[in-house]
C-alpha positions as CSV (number, residue, x, y, z in Angstrom):
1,X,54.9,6.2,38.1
2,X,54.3,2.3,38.5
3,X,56.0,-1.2,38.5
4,X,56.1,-3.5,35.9
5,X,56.9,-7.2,37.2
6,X,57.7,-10.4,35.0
7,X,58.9,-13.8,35.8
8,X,61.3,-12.9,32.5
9,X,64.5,-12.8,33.3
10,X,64.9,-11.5,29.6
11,X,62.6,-9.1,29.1
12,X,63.5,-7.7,32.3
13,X,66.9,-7.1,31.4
14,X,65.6,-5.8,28.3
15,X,63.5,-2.9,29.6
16,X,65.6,-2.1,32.8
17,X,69.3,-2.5,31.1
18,X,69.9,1.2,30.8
19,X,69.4,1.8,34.3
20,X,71.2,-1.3,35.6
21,X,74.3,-0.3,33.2
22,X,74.3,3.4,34.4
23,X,75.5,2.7,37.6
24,X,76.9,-1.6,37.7
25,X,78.2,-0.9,40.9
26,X,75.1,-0.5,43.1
27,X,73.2,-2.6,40.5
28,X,76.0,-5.7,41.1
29,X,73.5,-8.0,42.8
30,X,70.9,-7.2,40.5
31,X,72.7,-7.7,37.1
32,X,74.8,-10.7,38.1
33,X,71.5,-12.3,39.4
34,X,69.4,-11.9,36.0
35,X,72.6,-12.7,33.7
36,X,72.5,-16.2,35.6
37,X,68.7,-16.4,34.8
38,X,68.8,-15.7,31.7
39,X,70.8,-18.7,30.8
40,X,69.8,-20.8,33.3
41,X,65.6,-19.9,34.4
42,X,65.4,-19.7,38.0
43,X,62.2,-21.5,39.5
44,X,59.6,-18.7,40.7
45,X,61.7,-16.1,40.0
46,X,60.2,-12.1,40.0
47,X,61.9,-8.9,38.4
48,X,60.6,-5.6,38.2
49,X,61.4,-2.3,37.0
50,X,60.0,1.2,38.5
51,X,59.5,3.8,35.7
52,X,58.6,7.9,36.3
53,X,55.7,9.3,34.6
54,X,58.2,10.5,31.5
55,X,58.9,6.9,31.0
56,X,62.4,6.3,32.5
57,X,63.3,3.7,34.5
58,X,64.4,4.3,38.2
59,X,64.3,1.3,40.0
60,X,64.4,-2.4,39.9
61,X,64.3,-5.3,41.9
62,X,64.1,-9.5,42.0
63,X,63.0,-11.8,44.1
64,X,63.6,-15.4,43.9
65,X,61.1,-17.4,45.8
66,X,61.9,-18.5,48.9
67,X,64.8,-15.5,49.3
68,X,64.5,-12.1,50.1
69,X,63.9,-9.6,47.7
70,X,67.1,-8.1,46.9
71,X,66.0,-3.9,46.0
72,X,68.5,-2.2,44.0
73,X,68.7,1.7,44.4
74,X,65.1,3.2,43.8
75,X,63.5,5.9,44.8
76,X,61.9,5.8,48.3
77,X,58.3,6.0,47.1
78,X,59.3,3.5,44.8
79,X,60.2,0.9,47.2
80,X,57.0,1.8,49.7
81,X,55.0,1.2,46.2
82,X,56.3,-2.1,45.9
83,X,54.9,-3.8,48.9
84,X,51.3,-3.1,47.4
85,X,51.9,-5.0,44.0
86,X,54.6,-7.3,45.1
87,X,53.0,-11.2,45.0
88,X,53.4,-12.6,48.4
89,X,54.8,-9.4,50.3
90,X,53.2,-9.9,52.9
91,X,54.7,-13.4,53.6
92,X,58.3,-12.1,52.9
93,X,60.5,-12.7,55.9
94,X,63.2,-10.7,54.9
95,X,64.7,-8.2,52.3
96,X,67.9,-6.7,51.4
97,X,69.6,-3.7,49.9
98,X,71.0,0.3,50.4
99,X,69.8,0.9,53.7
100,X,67.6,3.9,52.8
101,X,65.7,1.6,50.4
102,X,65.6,-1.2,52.6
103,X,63.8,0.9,55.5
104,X,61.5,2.3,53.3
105,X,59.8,-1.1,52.2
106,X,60.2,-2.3,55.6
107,X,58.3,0.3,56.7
108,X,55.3,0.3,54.3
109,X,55.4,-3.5,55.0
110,X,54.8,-2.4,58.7
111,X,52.3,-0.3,58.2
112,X,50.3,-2.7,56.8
113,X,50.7,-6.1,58.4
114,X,51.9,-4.6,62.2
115,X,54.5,-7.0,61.3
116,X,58.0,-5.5,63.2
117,X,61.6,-5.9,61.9
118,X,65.2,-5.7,63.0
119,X,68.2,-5.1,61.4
120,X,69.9,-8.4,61.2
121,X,72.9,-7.8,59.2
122,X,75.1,-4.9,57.8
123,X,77.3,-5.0,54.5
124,X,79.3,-2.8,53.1
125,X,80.2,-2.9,48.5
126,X,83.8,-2.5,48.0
127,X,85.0,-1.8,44.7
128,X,88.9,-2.3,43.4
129,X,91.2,0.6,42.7
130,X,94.5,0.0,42.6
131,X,95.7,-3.9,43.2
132,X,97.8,-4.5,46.2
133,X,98.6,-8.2,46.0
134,X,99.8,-9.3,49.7
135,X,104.0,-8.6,50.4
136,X,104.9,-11.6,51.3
137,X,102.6,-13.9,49.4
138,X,101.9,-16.7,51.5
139,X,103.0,-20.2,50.4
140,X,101.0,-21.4,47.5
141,X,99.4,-20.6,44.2
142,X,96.0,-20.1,42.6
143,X,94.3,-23.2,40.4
144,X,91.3,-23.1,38.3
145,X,89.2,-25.6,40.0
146,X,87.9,-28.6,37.7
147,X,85.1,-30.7,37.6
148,X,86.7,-33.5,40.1
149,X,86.6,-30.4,42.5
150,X,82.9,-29.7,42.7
151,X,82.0,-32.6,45.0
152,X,84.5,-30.6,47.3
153,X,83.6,-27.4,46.2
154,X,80.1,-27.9,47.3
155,X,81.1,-29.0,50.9
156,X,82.7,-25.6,51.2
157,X,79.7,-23.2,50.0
158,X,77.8,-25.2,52.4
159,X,80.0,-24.4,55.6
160,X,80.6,-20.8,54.2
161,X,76.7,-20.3,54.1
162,X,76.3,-21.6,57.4
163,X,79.2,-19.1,58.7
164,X,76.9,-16.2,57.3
165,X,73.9,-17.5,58.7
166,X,72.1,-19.2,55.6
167,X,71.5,-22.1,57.4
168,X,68.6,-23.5,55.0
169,X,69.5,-27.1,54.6
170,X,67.2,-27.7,51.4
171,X,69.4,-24.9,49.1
172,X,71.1,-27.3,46.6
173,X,74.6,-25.3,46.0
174,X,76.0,-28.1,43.5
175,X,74.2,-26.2,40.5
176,X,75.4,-22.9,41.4
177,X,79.1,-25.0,41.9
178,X,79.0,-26.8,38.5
179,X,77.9,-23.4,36.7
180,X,81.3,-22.0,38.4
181,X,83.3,-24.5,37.8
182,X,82.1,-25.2,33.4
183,X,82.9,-21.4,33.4
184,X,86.3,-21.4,34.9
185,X,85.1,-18.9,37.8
186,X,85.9,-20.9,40.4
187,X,90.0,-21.3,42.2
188,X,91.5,-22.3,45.1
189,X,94.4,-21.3,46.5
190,X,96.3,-24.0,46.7
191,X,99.6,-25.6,49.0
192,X,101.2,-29.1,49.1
193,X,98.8,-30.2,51.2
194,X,95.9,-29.3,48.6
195,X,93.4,-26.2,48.4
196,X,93.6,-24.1,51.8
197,X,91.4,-21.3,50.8
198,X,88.6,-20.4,47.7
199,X,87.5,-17.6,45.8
200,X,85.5,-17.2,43.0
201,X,83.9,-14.3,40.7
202,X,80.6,-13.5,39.2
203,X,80.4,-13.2,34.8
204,X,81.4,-9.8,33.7
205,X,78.1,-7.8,32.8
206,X,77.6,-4.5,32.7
207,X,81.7,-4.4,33.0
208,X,81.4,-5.4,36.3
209,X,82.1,-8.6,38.5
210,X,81.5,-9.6,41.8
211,X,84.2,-11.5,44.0
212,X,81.8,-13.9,46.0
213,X,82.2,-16.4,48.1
214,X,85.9,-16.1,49.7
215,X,85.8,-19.0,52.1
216,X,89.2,-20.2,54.1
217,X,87.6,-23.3,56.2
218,X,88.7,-22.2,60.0
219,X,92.3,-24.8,60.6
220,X,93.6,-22.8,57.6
221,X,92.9,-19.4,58.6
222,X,95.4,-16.7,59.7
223,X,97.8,-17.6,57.5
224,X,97.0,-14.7,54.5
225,X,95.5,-17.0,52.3
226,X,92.2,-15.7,51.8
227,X,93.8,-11.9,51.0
228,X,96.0,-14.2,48.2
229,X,93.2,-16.0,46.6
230,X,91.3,-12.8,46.3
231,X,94.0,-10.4,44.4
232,X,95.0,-13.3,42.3
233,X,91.5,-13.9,41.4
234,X,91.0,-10.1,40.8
235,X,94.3,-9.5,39.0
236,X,92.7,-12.7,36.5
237,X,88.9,-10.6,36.3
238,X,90.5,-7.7,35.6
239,X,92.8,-9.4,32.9
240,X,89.6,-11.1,31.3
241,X,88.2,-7.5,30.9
242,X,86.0,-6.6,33.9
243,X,86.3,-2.1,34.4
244,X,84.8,-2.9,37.9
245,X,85.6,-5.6,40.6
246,X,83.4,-5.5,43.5
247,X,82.9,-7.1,46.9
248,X,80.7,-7.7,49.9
249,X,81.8,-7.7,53.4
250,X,80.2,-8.2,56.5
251,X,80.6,-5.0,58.5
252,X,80.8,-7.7,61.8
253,X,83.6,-8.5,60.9
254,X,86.3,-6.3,61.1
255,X,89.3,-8.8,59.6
256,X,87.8,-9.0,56.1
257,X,86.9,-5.7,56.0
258,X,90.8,-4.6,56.7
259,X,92.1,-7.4,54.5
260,X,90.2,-6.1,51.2
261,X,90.9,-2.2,51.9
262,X,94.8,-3.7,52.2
263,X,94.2,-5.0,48.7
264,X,92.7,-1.7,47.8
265,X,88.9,-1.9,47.7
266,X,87.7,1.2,48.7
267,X,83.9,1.4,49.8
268,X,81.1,2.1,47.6
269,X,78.2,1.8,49.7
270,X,76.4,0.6,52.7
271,X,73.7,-2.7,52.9
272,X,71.2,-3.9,55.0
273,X,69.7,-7.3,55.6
274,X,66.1,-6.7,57.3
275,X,64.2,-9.4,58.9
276,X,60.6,-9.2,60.0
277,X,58.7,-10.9,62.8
């Protein structure tokens, strides 16, 4: 039993595919992560992939430098493994996934740097079932937002990462914008008055896609447009051939989580975002 890391976004999909595909649901972060990298090379970039002593593959992980490692569903020796051949483990300052996992590095990570760590934020994967599109629709339509939107675009990733806490001023999101925007992922939901709300959706890989960000700036909210721009954006992913539509919530925040069930996600499976000292 042992890890196998590479700063490959390709060959890691190419040894650890099987076991990512087997279950895309709990795998989402993990797949839509290295599809991006593989056409488009992140800068110190790490994937790895666990493997038993009969050769499967049981576990995976990546971790872009200077973000937390995101773990996808391993066994718990598996993730208490990793924080001995990890590069720069010891300096990581956070790490996220299923909270089982999670705790288990954490812990190793303890034991061997005294270093302490809280739990600093909850999430909970929702996938679509059956598509409950908001009766009445508020005012408004969905549009495809175009390249004299990134500009604006950008302005709005930036105040929805600060609402979640990501306050790091140096992350650049106008790549991750124009990447959106050349692939038609990227809408609005929009009024007369212009866009009121966003939403846009991950490539389909693995057959599944991941609804993220939703971002209503705060004089437009209340007003059901964030619960419109997300079932019109999953009605169009499921349309374009996506099996599974998935979605994050915070699990502070109680509206969102009501507004997606409404549209019928149903829960998949609990996430934790650890932080150490």
């Amino acid at each position: 039993m042992t890890w196998h890391i590479t700063e490959d976004a390709a060959a890691f999909r190419a040894a650890a595919d099987d076991h990512l595909a087997a279950d895309p649901a709990r795998n989402t972060v993990l797949l839509t992560l290295s599809e991006g990298a593989r056409r488009r090379p992140l800068a110190s970039a790490r994937y790895g992939w666990w493997t038993e002593a009969d050769g499967r593959v049981t576990g995976a992980f990546l971790f872009t430098l200077p973000h937390e490692p995101a773990l996808g569903p391993m066994p718990p020796d598996a993730a208490r493994a990793l924080v001995h051949v990890l590069p720069d483990a010891r300096e990581v300052t956070s790490v996220r996934g299923e909270e089982e996992t999670a705790a288990a590095f954490a812990q190793e990570l303890a034991a061997q740097t005294g270093r302490r760590w809280t739990t600093t934020r909850r999430m909970r994967l929702y996938r679509l079932g059956a598509l409950t599109p908001p009766d009445p629709a508020p005012h408004g339509r969905m549009r495809t937002a175009t390249a004299e939107d990134i500009p604006f675009a950008v302005a709005w990733m930036e105040a929805f990462a600060r609402d979640i806490g990501e306050t790091d001023d140096e992350v650049d999101h106008a790549p991750h914008v124009e990447a959106r925007v050349a692939d038609r992922r990227l809408h609005f939901w929009e009024t007369d008055d212009g866009p009121v709300s966003m939403a846009s959706v991950s490539r389909i890989v693995a057959g599944q896609a991941r609804v993220s960000p939703v971002y209503t700036p705060p004089e437009a909210r209340g007003r059901g447009y964030a619960g419109a721009v997300t079932s019109a954006v999953s009605r169009a992913v499921l349309d374009a051939g996506a099996r599974q539509v998935l979605l994050f919530t915070d699990l502070a925040n109680p509206t969102s989580n009501a507004l997606y069930q409404r549209l019928g996600y149903r829960p998949v499976t609990d996430h934790v975002g650890l932080t150490f000292a």
